[in-house]
mmCIF file of the N, C-alpha and C atoms, coordinates in Angstrom:
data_MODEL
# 
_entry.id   MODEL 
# 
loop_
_atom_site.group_PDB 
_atom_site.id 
_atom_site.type_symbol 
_atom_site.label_atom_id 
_atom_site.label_alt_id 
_atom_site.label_comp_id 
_atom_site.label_asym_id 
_atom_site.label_entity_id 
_atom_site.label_seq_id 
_atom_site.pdbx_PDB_ins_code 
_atom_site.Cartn_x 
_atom_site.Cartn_y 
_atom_site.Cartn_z 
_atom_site.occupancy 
_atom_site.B_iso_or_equiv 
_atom_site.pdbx_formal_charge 
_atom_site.auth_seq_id 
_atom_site.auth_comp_id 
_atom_site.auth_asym_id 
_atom_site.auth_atom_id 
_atom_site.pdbx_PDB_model_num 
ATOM 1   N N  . UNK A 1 1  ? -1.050 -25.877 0.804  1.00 0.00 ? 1  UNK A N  1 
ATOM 2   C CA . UNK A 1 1  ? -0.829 -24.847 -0.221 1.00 0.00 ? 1  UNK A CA 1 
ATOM 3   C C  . UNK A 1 1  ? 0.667  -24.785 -0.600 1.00 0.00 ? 1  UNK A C  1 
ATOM 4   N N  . UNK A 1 2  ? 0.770  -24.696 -1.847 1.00 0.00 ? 2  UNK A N  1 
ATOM 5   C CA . UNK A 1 2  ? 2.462  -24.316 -2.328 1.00 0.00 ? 2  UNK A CA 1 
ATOM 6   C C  . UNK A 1 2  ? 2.879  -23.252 -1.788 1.00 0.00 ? 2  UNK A C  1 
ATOM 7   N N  . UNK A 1 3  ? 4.344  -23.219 -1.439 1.00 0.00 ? 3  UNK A N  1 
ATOM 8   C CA . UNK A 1 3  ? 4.988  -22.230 -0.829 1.00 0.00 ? 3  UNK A CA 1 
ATOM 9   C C  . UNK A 1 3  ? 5.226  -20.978 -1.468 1.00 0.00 ? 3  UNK A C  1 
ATOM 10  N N  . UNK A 1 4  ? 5.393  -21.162 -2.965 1.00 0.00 ? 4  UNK A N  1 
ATOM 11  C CA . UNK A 1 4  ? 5.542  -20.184 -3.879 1.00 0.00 ? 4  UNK A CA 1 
ATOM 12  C C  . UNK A 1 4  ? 3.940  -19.057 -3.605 1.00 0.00 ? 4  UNK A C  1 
ATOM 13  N N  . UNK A 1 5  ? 2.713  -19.804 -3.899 1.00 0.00 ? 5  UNK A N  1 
ATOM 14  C CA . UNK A 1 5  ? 1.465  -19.365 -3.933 1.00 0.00 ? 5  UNK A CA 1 
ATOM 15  C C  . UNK A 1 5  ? 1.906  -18.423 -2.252 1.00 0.00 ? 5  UNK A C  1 
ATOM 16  N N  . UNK A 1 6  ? 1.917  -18.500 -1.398 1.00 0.00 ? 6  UNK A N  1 
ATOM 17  C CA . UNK A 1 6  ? 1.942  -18.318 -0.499 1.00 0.00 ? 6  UNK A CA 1 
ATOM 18  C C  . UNK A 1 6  ? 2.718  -16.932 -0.098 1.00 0.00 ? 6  UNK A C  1 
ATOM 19  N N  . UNK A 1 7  ? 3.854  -16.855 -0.896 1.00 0.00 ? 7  UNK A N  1 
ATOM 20  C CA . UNK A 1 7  ? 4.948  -15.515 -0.574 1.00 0.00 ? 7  UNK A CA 1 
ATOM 21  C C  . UNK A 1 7  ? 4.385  -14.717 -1.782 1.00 0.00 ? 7  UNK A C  1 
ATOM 22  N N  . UNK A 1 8  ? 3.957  -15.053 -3.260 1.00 0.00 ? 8  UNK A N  1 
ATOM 23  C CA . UNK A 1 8  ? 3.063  -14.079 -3.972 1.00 0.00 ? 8  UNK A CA 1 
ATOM 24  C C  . UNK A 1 8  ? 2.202  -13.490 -3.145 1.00 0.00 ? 8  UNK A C  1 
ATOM 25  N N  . UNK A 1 9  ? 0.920  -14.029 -2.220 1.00 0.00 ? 9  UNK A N  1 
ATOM 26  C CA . UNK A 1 9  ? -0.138 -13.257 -1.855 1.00 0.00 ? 9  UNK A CA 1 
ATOM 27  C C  . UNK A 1 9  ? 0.194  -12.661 -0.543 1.00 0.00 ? 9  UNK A C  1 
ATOM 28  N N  . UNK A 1 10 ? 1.230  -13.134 -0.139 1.00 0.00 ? 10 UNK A N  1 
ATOM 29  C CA . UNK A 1 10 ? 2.187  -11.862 1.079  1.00 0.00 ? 10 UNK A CA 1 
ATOM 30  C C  . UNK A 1 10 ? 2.338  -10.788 0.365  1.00 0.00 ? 10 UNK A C  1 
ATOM 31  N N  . UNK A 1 11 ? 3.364  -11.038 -0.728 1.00 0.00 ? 11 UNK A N  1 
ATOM 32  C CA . UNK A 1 11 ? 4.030  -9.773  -1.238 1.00 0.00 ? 11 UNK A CA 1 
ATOM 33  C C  . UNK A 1 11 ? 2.791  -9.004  -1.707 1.00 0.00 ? 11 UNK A C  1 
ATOM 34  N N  . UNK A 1 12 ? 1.219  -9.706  -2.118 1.00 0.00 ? 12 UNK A N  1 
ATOM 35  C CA . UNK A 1 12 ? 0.519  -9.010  -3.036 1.00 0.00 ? 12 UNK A CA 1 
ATOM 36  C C  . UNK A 1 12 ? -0.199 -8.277  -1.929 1.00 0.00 ? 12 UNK A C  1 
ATOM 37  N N  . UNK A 1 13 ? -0.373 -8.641  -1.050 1.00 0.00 ? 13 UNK A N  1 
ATOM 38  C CA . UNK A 1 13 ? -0.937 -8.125  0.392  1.00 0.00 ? 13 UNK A CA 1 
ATOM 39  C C  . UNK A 1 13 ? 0.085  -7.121  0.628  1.00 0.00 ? 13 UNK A C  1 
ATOM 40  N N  . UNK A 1 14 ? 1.275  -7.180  1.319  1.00 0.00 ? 14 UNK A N  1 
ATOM 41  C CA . UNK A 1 14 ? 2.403  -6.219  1.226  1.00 0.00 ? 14 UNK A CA 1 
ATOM 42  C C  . UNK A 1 14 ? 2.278  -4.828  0.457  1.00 0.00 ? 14 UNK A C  1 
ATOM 43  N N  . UNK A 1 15 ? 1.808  -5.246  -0.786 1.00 0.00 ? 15 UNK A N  1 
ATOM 44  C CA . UNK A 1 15 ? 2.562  -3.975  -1.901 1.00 0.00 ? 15 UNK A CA 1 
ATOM 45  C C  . UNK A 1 15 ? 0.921  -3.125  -1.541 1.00 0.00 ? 15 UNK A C  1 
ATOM 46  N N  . UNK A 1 16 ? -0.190 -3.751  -1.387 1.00 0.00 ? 16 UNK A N  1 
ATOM 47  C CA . UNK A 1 16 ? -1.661 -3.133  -1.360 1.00 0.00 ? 16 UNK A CA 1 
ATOM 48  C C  . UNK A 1 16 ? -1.207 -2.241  -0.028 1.00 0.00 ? 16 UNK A C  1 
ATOM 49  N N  . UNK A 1 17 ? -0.634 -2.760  1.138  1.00 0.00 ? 17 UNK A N  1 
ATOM 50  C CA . UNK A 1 17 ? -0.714 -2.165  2.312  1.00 0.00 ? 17 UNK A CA 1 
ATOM 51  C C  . UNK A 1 17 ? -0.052 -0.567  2.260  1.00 0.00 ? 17 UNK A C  1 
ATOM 52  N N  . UNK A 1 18 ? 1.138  -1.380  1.133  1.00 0.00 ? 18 UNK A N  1 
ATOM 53  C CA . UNK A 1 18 ? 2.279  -0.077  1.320  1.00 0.00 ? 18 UNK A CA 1 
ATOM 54  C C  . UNK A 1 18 ? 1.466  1.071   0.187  1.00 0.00 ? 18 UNK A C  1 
ATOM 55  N N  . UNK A 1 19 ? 0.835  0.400   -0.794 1.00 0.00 ? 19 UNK A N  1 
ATOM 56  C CA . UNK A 1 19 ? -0.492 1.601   -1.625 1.00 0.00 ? 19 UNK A CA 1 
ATOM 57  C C  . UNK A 1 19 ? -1.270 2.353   -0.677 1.00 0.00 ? 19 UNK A C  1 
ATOM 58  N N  . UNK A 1 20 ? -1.620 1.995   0.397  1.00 0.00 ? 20 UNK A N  1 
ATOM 59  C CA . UNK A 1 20 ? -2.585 2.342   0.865  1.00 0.00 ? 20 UNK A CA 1 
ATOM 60  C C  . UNK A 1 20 ? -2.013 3.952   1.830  1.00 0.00 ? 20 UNK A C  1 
ATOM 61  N N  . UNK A 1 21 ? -0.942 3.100   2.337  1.00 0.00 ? 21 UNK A N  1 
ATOM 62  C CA . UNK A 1 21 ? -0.311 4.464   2.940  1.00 0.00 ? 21 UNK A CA 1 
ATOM 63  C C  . UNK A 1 21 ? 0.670  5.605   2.168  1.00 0.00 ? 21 UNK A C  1 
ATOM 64  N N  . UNK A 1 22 ? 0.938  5.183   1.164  1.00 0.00 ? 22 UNK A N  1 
ATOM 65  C CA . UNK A 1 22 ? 1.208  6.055   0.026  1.00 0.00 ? 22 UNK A CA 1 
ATOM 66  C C  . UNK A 1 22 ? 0.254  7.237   -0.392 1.00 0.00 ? 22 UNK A C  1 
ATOM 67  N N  . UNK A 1 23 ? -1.187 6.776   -0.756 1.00 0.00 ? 23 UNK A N  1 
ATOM 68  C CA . UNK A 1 23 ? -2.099 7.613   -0.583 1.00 0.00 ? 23 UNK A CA 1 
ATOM 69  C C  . UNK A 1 23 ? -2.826 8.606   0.244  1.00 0.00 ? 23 UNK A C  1 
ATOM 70  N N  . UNK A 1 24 ? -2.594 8.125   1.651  1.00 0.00 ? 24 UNK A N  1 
ATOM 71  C CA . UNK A 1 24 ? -2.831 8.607   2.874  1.00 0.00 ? 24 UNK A CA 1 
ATOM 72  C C  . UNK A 1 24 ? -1.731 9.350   2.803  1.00 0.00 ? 24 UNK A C  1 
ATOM 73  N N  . UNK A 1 25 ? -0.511 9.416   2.669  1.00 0.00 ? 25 UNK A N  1 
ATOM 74  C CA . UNK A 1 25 ? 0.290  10.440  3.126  1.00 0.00 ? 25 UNK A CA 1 
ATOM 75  C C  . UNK A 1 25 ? 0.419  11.271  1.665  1.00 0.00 ? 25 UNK A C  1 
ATOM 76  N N  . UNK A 1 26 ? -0.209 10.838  0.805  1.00 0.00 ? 26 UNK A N  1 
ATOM 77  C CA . UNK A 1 26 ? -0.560 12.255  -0.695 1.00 0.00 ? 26 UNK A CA 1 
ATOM 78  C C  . UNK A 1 26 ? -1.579 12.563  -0.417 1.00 0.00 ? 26 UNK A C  1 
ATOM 79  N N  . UNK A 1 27 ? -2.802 12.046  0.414  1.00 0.00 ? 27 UNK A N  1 
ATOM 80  C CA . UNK A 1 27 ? -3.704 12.811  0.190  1.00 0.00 ? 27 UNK A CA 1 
ATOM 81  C C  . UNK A 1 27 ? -3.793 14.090  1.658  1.00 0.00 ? 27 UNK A C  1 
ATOM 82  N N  . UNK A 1 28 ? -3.030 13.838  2.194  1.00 0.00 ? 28 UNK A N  1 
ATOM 83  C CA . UNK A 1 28 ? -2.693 14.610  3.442  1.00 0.00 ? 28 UNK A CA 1 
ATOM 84  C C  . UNK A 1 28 ? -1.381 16.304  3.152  1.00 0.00 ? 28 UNK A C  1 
ATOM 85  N N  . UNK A 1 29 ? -0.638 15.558  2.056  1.00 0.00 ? 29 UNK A N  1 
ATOM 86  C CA . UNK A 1 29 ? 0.116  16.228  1.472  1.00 0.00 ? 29 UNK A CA 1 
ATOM 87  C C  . UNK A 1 29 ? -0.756 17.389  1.036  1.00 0.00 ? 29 UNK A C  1 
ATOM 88  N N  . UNK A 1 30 ? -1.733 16.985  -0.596 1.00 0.00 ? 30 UNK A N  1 
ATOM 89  C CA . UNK A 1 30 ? -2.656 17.850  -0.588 1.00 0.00 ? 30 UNK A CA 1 
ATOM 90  C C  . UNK A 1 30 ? -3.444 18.686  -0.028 1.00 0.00 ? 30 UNK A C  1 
ATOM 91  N N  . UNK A 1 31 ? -3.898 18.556  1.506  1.00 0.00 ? 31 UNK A N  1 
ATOM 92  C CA . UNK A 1 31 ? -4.541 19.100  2.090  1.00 0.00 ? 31 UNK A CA 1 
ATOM 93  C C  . UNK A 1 31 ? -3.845 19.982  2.689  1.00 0.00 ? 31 UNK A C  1 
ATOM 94  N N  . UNK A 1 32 ? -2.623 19.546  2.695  1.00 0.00 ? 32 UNK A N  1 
ATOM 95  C CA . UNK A 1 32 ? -1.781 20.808  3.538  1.00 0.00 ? 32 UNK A CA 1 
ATOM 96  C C  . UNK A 1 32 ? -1.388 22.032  2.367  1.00 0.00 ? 32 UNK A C  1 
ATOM 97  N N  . UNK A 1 33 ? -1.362 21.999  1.203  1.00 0.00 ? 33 UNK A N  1 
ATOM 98  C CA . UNK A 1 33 ? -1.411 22.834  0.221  1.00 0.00 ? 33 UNK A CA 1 
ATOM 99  C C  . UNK A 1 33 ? -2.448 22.742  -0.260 1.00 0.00 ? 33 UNK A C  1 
ATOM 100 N N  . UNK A 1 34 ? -3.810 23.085  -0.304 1.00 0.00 ? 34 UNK A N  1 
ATOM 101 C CA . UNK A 1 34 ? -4.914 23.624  -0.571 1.00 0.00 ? 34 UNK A CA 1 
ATOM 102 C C  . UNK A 1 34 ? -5.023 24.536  0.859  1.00 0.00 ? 34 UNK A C  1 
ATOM 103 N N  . UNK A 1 35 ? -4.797 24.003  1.757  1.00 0.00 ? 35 UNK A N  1 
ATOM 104 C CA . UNK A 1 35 ? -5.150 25.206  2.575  1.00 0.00 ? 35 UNK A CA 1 
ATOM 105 C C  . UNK A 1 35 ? -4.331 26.417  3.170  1.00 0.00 ? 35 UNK A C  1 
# 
């Protein structure tokens, strides 16, 4: 596999991971102000 192909689907893996906990800590945010 090309090296280029290779650090795209890191970084694209990367940026999903760092989405993921972005949400988790807004949707936790929310919960602490609704209640």
């Amino acid at each position: 596999m090309d090296n280029s192909v290779v650090i795209a689907w890191i970084r694209c893996k990367y940026s999903l991971i760092l989405l993921l906990i972005y949400v988790k800590q807004l949707m936790r945010v929310s919960q602490q102000f609704s209640s």
